[in-house]
C-alpha positions as a Python dict, from the first residue, in 0.01 Angstrom:
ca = {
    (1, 'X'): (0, 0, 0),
    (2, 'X'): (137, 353, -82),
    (3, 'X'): (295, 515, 243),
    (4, 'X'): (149, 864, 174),
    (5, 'X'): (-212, 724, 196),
    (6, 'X'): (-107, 511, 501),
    (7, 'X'): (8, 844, 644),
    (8, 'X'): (-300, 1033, 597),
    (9, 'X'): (-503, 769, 696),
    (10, 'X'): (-301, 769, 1017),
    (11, 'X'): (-294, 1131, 1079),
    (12, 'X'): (-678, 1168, 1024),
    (13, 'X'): (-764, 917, 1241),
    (14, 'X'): (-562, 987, 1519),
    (15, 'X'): (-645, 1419, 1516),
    (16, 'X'): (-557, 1463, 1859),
    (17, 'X'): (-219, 1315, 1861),
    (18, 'X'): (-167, 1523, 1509),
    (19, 'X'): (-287, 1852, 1638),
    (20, 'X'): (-51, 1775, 1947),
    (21, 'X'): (228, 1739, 1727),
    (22, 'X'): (128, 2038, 1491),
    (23, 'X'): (112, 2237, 1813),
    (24, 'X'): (423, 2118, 1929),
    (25, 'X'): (572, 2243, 1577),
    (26, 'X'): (412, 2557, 1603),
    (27, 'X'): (579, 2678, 1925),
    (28, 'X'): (921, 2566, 1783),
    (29, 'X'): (936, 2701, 1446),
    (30, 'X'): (739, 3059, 1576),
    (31, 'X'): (1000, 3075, 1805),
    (32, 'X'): (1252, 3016, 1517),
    (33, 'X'): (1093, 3255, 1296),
    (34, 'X'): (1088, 3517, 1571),
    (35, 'X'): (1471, 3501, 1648),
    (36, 'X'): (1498, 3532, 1253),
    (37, 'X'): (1310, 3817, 1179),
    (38, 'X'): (1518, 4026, 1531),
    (39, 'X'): (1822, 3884, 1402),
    (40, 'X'): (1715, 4047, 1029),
    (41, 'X'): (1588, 4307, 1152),
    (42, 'X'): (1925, 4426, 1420),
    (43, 'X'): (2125, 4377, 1080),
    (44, 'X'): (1941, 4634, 898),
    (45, 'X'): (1949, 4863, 1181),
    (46, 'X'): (2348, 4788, 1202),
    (47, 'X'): (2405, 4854, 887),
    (48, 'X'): (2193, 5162, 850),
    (49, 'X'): (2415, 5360, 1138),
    (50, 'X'): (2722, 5209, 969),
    (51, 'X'): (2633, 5414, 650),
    (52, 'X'): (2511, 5726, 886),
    (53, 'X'): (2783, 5731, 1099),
    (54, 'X'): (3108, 5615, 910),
    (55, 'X'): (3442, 5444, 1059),
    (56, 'X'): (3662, 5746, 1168),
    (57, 'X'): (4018, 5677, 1214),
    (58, 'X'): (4210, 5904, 1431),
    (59, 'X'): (4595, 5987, 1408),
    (60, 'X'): (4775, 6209, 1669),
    (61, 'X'): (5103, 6202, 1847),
    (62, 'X'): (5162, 5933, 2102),
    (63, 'X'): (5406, 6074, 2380),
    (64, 'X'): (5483, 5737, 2478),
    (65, 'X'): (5595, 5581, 2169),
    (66, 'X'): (5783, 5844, 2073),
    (67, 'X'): (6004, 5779, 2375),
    (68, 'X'): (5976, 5438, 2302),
    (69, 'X'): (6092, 5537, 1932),
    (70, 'X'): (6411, 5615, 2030),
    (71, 'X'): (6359, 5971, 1850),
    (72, 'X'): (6348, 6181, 2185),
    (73, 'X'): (6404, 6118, 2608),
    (74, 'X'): (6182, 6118, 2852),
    (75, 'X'): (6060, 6505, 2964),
    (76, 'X'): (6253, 6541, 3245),
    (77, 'X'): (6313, 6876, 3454),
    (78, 'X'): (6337, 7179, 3343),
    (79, 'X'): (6222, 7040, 3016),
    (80, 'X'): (5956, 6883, 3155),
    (81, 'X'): (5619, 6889, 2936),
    (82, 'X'): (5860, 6990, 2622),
    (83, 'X'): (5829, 6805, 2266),
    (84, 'X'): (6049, 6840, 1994),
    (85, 'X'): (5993, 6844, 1640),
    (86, 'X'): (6016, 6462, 1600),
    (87, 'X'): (5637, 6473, 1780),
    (88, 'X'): (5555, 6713, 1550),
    (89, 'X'): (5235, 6592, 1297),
    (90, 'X'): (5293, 6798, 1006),
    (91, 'X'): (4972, 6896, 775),
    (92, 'X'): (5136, 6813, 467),
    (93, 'X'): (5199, 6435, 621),
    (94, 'X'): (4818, 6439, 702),
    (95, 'X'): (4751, 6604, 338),
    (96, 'X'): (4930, 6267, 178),
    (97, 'X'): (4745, 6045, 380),
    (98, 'X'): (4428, 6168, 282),
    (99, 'X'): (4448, 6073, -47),
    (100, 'X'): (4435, 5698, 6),
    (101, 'X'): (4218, 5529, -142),
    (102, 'X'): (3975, 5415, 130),
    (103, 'X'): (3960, 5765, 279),
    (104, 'X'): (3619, 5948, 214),
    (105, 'X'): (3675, 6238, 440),
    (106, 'X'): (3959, 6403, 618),
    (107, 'X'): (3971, 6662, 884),
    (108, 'X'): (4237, 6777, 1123),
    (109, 'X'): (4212, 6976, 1422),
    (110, 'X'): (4452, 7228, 1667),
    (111, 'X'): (4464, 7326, 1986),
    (112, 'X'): (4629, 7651, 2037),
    (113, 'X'): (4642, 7995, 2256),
    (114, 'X'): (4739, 8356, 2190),
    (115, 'X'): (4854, 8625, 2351),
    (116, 'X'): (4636, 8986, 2238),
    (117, 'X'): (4854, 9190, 2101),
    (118, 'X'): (4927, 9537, 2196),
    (119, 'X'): (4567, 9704, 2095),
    (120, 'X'): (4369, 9371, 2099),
    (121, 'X'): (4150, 9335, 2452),
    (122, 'X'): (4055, 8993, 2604),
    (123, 'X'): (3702, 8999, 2708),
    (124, 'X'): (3715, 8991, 3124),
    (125, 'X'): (3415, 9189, 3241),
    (126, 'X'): (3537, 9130, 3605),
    (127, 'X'): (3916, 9166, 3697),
    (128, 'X'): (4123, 8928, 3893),
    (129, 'X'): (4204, 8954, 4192),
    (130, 'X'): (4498, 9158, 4362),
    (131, 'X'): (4797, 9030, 4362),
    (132, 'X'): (4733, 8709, 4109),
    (133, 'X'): (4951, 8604, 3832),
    (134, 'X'): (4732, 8600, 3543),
    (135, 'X'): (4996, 8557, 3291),
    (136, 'X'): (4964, 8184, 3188),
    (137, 'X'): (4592, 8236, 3132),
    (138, 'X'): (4506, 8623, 3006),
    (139, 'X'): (4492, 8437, 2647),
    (140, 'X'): (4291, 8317, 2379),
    (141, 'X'): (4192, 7990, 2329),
    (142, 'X'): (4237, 7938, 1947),
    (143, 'X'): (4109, 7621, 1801),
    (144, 'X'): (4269, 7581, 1453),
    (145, 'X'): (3943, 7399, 1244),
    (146, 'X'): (3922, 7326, 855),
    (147, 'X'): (3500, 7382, 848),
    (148, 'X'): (3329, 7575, 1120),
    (149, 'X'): (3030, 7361, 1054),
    (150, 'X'): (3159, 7060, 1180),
    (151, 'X'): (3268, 7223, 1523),
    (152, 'X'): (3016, 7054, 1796),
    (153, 'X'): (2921, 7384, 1943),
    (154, 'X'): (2806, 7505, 1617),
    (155, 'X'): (2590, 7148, 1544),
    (156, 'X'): (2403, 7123, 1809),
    (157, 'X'): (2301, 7511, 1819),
    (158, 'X'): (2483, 7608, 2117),
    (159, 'X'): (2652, 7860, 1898),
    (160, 'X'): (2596, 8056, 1568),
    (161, 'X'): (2679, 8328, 1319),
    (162, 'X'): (2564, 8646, 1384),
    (163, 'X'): (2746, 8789, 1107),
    (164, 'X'): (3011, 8748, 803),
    (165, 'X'): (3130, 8352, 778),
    (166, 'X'): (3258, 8064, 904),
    (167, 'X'): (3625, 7896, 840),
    (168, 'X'): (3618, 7636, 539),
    (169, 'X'): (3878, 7480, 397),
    (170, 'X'): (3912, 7686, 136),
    (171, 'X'): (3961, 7983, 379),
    (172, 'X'): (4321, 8175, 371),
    (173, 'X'): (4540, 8106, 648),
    (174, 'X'): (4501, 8455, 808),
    (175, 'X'): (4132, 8433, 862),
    (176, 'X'): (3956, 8443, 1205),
    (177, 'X'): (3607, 8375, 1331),
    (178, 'X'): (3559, 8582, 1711),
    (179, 'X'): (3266, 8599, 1969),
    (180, 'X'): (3054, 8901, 1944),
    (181, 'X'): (3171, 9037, 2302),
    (182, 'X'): (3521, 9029, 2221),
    (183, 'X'): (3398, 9160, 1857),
    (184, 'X'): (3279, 9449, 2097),
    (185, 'X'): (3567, 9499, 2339),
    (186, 'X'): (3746, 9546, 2022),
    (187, 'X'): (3545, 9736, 1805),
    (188, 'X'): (3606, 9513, 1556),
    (189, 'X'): (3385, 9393, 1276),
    (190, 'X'): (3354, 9140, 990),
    (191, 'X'): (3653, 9248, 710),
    (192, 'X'): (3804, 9429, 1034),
    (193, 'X'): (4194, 9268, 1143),
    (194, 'X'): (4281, 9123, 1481),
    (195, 'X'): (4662, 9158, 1568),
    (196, 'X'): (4768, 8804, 1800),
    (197, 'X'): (5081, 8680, 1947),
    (198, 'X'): (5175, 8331, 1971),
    (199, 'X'): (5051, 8166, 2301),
    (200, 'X'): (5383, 8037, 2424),
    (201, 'X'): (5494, 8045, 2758),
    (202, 'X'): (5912, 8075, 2752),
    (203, 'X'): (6094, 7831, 2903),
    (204, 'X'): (6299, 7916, 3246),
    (205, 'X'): (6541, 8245, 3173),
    (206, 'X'): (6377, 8297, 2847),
    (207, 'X'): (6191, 8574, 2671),
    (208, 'X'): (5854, 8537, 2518),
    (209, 'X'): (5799, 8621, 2160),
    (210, 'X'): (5624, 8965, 2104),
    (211, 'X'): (5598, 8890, 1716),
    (212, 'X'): (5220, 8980, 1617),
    (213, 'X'): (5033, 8815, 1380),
    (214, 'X'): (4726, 8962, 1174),
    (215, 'X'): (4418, 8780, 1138),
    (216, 'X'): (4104, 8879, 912),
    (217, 'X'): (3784, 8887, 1087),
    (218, 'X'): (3559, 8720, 828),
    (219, 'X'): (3285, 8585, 1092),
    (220, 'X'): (3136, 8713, 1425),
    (221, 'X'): (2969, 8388, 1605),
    (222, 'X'): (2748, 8387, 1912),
    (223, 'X'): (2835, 8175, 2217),
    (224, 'X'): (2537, 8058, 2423),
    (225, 'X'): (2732, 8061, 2718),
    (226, 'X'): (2629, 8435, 2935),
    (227, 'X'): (2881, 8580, 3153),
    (228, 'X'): (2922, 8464, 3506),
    (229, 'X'): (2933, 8797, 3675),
    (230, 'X'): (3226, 8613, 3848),
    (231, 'X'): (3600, 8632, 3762),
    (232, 'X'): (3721, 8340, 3551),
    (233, 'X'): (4053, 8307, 3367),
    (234, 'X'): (4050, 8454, 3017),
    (235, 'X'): (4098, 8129, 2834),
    (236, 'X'): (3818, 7962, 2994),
    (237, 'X'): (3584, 8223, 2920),
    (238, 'X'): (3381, 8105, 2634),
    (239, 'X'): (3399, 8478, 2488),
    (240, 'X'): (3754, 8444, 2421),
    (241, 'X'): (3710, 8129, 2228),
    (242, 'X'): (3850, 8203, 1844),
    (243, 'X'): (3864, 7990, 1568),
    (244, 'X'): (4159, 7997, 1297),
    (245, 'X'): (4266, 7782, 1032),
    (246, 'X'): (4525, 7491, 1091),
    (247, 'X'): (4773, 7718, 953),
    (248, 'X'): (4686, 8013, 1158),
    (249, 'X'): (4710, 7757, 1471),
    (250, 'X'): (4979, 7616, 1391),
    (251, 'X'): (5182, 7998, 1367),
    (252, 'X'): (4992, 8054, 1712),
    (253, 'X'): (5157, 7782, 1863),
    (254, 'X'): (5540, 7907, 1701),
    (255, 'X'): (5554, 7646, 1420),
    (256, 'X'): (5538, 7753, 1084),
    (257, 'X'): (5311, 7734, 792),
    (258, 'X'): (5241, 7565, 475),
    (259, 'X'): (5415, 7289, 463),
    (260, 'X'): (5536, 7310, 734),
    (261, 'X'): (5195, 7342, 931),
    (262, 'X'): (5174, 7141, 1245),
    (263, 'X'): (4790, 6993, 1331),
    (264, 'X'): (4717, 6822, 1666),
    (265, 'X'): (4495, 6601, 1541),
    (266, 'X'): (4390, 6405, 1222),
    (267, 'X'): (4044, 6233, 1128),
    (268, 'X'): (3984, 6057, 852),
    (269, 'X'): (3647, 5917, 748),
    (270, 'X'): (3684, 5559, 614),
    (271, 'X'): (3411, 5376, 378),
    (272, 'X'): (3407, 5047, 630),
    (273, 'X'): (3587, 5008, 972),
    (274, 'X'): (3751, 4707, 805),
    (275, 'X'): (3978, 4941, 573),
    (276, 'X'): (4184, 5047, 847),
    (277, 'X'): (4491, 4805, 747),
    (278, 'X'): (4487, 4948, 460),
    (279, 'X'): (4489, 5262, 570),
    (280, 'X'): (4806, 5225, 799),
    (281, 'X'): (4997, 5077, 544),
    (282, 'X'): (4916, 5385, 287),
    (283, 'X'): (5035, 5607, 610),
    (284, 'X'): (5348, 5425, 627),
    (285, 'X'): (5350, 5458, 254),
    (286, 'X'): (5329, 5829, 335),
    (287, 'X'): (5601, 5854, 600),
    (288, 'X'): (5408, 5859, 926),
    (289, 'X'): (5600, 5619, 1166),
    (290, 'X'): (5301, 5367, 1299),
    (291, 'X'): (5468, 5417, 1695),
    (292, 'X'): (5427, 5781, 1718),
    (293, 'X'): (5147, 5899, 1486),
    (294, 'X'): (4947, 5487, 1555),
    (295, 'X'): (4584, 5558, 1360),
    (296, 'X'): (4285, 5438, 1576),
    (297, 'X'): (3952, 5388, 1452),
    (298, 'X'): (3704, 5565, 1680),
    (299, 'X'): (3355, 5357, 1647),
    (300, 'X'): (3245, 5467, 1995),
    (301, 'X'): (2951, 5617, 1871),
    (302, 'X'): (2855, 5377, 1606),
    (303, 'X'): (2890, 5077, 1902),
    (304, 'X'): (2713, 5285, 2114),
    (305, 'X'): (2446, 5294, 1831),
    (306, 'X'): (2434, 4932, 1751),
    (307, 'X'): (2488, 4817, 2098),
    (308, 'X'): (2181, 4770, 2235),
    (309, 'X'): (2081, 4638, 1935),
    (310, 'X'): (2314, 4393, 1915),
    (311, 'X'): (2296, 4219, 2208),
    (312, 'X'): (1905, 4219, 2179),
    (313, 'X'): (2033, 4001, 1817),
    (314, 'X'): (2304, 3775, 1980),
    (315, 'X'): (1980, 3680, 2228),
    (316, 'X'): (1761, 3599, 1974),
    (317, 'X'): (2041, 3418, 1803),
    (318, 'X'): (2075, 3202, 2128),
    (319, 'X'): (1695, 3138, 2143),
    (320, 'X'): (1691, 2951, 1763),
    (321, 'X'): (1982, 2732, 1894),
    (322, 'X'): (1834, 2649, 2224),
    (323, 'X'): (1461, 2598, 2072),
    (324, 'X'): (1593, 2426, 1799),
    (325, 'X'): (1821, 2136, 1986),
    (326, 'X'): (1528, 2097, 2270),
    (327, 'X'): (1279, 2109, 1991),
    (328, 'X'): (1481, 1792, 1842),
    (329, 'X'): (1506, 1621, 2191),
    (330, 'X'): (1135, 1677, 2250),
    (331, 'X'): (1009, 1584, 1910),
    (332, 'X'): (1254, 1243, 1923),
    (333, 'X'): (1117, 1193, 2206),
    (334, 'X'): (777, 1205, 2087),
    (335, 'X'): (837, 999, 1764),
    (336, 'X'): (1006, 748, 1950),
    (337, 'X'): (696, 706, 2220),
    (338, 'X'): (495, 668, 1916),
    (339, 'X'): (701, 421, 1772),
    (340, 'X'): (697, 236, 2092),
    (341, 'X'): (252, 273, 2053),
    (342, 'X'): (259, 125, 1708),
    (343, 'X'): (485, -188, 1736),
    (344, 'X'): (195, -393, 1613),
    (345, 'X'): (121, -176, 1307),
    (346, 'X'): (510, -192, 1223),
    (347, 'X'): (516, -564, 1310),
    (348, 'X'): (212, -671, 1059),
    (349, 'X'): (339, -446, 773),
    (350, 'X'): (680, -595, 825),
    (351, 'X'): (486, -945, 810),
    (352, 'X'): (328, -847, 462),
    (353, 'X'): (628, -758, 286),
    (354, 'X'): (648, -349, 374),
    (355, 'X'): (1035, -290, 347),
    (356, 'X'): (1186, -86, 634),
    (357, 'X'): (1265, 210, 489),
    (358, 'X'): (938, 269, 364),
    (359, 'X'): (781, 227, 704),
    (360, 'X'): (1037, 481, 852),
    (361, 'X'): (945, 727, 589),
    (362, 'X'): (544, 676, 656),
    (363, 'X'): (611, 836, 973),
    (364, 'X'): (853, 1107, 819),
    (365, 'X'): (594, 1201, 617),
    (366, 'X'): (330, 1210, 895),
    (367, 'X'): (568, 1430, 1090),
    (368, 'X'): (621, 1684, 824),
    (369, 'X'): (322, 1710, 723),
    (370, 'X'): (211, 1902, 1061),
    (371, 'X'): (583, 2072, 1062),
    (372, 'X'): (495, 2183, 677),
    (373, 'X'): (131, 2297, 841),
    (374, 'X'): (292, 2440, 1148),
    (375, 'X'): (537, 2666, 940),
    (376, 'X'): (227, 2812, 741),
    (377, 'X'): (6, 2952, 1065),
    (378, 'X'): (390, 3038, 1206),
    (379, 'X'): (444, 3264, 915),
    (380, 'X'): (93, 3395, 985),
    (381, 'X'): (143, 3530, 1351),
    (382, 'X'): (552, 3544, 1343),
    (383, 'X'): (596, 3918, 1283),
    (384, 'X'): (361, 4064, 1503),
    (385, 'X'): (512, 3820, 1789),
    (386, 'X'): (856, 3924, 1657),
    (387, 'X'): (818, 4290, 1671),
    (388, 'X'): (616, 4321, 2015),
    (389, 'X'): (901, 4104, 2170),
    (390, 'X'): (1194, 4296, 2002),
    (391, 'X'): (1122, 4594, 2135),
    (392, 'X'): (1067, 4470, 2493),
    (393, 'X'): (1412, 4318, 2472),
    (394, 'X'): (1527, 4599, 2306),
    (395, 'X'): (1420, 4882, 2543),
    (396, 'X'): (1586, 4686, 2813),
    (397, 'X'): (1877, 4703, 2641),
    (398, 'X'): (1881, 5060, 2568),
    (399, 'X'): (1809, 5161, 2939),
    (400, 'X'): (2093, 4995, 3027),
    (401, 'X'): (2365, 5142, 2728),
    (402, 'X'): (2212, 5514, 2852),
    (403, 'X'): (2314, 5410, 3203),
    (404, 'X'): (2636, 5326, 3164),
    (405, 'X'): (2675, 5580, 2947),
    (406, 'X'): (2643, 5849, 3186),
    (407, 'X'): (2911, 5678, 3372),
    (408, 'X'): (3145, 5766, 3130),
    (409, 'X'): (3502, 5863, 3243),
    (410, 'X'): (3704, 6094, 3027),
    (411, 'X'): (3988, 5932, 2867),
    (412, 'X'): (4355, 5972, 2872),
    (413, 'X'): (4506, 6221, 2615),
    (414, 'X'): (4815, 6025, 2470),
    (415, 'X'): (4943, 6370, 2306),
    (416, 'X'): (4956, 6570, 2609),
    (417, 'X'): (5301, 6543, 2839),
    (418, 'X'): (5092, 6664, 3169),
    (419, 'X'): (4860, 6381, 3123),
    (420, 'X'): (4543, 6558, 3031),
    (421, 'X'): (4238, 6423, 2907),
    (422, 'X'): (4071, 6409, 2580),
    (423, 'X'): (3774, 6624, 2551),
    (424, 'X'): (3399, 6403, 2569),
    (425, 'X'): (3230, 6390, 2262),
    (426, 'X'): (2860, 6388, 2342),
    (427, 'X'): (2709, 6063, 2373),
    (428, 'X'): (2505, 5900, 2088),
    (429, 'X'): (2135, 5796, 2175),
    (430, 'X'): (2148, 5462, 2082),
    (431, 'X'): (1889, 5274, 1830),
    (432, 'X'): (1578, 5232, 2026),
    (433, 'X'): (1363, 5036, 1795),
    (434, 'X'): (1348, 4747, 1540),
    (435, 'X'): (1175, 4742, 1206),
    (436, 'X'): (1019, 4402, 1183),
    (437, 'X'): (987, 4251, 815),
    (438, 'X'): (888, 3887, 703),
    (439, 'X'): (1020, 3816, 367),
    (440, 'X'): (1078, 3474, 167),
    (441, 'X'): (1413, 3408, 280),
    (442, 'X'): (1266, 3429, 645),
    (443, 'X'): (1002, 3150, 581),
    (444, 'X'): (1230, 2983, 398),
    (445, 'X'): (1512, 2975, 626),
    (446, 'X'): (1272, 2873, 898),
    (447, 'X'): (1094, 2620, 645),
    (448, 'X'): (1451, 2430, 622),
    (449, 'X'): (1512, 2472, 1040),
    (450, 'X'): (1177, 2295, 1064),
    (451, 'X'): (1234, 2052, 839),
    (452, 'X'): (1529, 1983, 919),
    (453, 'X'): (1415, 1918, 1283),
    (454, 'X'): (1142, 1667, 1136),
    (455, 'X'): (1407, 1503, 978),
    (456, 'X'): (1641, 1437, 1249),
    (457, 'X'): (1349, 1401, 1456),
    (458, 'X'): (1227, 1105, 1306),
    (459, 'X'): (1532, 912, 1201),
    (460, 'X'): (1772, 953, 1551),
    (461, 'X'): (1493, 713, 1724),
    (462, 'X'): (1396, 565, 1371),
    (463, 'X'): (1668, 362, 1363),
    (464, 'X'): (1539, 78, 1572),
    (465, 'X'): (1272, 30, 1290),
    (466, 'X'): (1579, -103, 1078),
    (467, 'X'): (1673, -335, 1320),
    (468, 'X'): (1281, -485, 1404),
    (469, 'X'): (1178, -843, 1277),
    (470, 'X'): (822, -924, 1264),
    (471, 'X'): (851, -1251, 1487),
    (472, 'X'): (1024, -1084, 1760),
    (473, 'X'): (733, -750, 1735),
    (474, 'X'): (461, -998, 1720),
    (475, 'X'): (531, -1273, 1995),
    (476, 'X'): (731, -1054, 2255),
    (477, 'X'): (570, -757, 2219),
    (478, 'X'): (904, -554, 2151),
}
C-alpha cells in the first residue's frame, strides 16, 4: 500500500495526537521565525548607522611611543612637558594620507592659545584679583578647524553666526572667526583685522615672543554661554574662544606654515571600519611612523548605536539554537513514544512484505506534514510576535547602554606630556527600535530549520525500525 495514503489515513484518524504534534511544531518554528526576523531586523538597523555614521580613524602624536621610538628622552626637569619636532604631525603628512584610497573624508584639528597683542582686549568683564599672576591664562583659546560647521558647538546650536562667515577649507590662512563680546571689546567687525601673538609660555630664563600676527575677521559667532558675573581666567571664558585655520594655529603655537603646518589632530572618514589596514599601510606609505602617529579607529559612537541592538540580536540568536536542539530532543522523544505505541502496526506491515525504509518514511511524512502545516500559521502570527518582543528586549537594552553611558570617564590624552584628558564627545542615543519585516528568505530559512528538525526528529529514534523483525514484534511484544 502507498505510504502517503497510510500516512494520511493515520494522521486523520488519530487528530488529537496530530494537532498535538502540529502544536508542538508551532511553538518551535514561531519561536525560530521570531529570532529570525530580530536577528534580520538588528542587521538592517546595524548597517543603516554604519552608513550614517562612518568608521573614523584618528591619528595624533603618542608621547609614549615616541620615547619608546628612540627619537626623543623622557621630559625630564626643566624640560619637563617639552616636545620636539620629531612629535611634530605635520599637515602636509596628514595632506598625503588623505588621499588613500579608502579615505572618504579628512579633517584635522589644533589646539592653540594667543597672547592679544598690543591694541587687541581679552574679554574679562570682572578683573582678577589683587595680587594674582594672570599671565599663563590672560589668552585666547584658538582652536585651529578646517570647516566651522563641523565644530560641535556650532551642530548642536549652542553657537551661531551672527554675522560674516565661518572657516572652510578653502579659507586663507590669516582668517579668524571671534565671539561678538570680544567683537565688541574690540570694536572690531567682519573684514576688520585682529593683531595676536603666539601663546607660548618661555621656558625658564627665556623671553617670550612679542611677534604679532594679523588675522582677518571674516565671521562674528554667538556663544550661548552668558557671563558669570564672576572672575574666571581669560581662556576659559567662552567669549575668548576664536577659531583659525590649521595654519593660523599652527603659527599661534610658534611652528610655521604651509608645509610646514603642524595639526594636533587628524580624522579621517573611512568607507568600512575594516579598511583600516589598509589605511596604515598607505600612512606608512606616506612617511608617518606607525609608533608615534598609531591611527585608531574611533567607532564609539557607532557601538554605542548598535549596541543595544546587538545584544538584543546575539539573544535571539541564542533562542533559535536552544529551541531548535530541545525542539529535536522533544520531538525524538515524541516519535520514539509513538514508535513504541505502534509496534503492532510496524510488526504486521513488516509481516506483509512493507520494506523498512518505507515504514520509517510513513512516519517522516506524517511528521512533516504538521511541521509543513505548522510553518504556514507560524508565518501567519511570526511578525507581530517578533516585533512586540523585540522591542521589549530591546528597550531593556537601551536603558541599560544610557546608564552606563552616563558613567562615562574621560579618557587619557596620549598627546599631552601633563597627562590631560581628551575632551567628551557627546554621547550617541542609541537605536531604540526594530523594524520588523517577514520576507521569503525568512520562511524559507525557517521552512529548512523545521524541516530539518522533522528530519532528524524522526530518524535519531527511527533507527530501531531497521533493526525490528516481525517474529520478535509480534510474539514478545518488543
Amino acid at each position: 500500500m502507498n505510504l502517503f495514503k497510510r500516512a494520511w489515513w493515520r494522521l486523520s484518524a488519530h487528530l488529537g495526537k496530530t494537532a498535538m504534534l502540529t502544536g508542538l511544531f508551532l511553538v518551535i518554528c514561531t519561536l525560530v521565525l521570531s529570532g529570525f526576523l530580530i536577528r534580520s531586523a538588528a542587521a538592517r538597523a546595524a548597517g543603516e548607522a554604519k552608513r550614517t555614521v562612518g568608521a573614523v580613524a584618528t591619528m595624533q602624536l603618542d608621547l609614549d611611543g615616541l620615547i619608546a621610538s628612540g627619537k626623543m628622552d623622557a621630559p625630564s626637569g626643566g624640560q619637563a612637558g617639552m616636545i620636539g619636532a620629531e612629535g611634530d604631525l605635520r599637515r602636509s603628512l596628514v595632506d598625503r594620507v588623505c588621499r588613500s584610497s579608502v579615505v572618504t573624508k579628512c579633517n584635522y584639528t589644533s589646539d592653540a592659545a594667543a597672547f592679544p597683542g598690543k591694541k587687541t582686549r581679552l574679554h574679562q568683564p570682572v578683573p582678577p584679583p589683587a595680587g594674582q599672576d594672570t599671565l599663563g591664562t590672560d589668552l585666547f583659546k584658538a582652536d585651529g578647524i578646517r570647516d566651522l560647521g563641523e565644530v560641535a558647538a556650532f551642530r548642536n546650536g549652542d553657537a551661531k553666526l551672527v554675522s560674516g562667515r565661518g572657516i572652510t577649507p578653502d579659507s586663507a590662512a590669516d582668517e579668524i572667526v571671534v565671539e561678538e563680546r570680544v567683537a565688541k571689546a574690540n570694536g572690531i567687525g567682519v573684514g576688520d583685522r585682529v593683531a595676536l601673538m603666539a601663546g607660548v609660555l618661555p621656558g625658564p630664563g627665556g623671553e617670550r615672543d612679542t611677534t604679532e600676527h594679523s588675522f582677518k575677521v571674516v565671521g562674528v559667532y554667538r556663544s550661548g554661554t552668558p557671563d558669570t558675573g564672576r572672575y574666571v581666567p581669560a581662556m576659559t571664558d567662552p567669549a575668548n574662544q576664536v577659531y583659525v585655520t590649521p595654519d593660523g594655529a599652527s603659527v599661534l603655537m610658534g611652528k610655521g606654515e604651509g608645509a610646514e603646518a603642524v595639526v594636533k589632530q587628524a580624522t579621517f572618514t573611512l568607507k568600512d571600519p575594516a579598511d583600516l589596514p589598509r589605511l596604515k599601510k598607505d600612512a606608512e606609505a606616506a612617511g608617518a611612523d606607525p609608533r608615534v602617529f598609531p591611527l585608531t579607529v574611533n567607532d564609539k559612537q557607532y557601538r554605542a548605536l548598535v549596541g543595544p541592538i546587538t545584544r538584543t540580536a546575539d539573544f535571539a540568536t541564542v533562542t533559535v539554537w536552544l529551541v531548535a536542539l530541545a525542539g529535536t530532543a522533544i520531538l525524538a522523544l515524541v516519535v520514539a513514544s509513538s514508535l513504541r505505541e505502534r509496534r503492532k502496526e510496524l510488526g504486521i506491515l513488516l509481516s506483509l512484505g512493507e520494506r523498512k525504509p518505507r515504514l520509517l518514511g510513513q512516519h517522516l511524512v506524517e511528521v512533516l506534514a504538521c511541521a509543513l502545516l505548522a510553518i504556514g500559521l507560524a508565518a501567519a502570527c511570526s511578525q507581530a510576535l517578533s516585533q512586540t518582543v523585540g522591542d521589549r528586549l530591546l528597550a531593556g537594552e537601551v536603558a541599560d547602554a544610557r546608564n552606563a553611558g552616563a558613567d562615562r570617564t574621560p579618557e587619557r590624552d596620549p598627546s599631552d606630556p601633563n597627562g590631560g584628558t581628551l575632551p567628551q564627545e557627546p554621547a550617541a542615543d542609541p537605536i531604540d527600535s526594530m523594524d520588523v519585516r517577514l520576507g521569503p528568505a525568512d520562511i524559507a530559512r525557517v521552512g529548512a530549520t523545521g524541516l530539518g528538525i522533522a528530519a532528524l526528529a524522526v530518524l535519531l529514534p527511527g533507527v530501531r525500525v531497521l533493526r525490528l523483525h516481525p517474529r520478535d514484534i509480534l510474539t514478545k511484544g518488543d
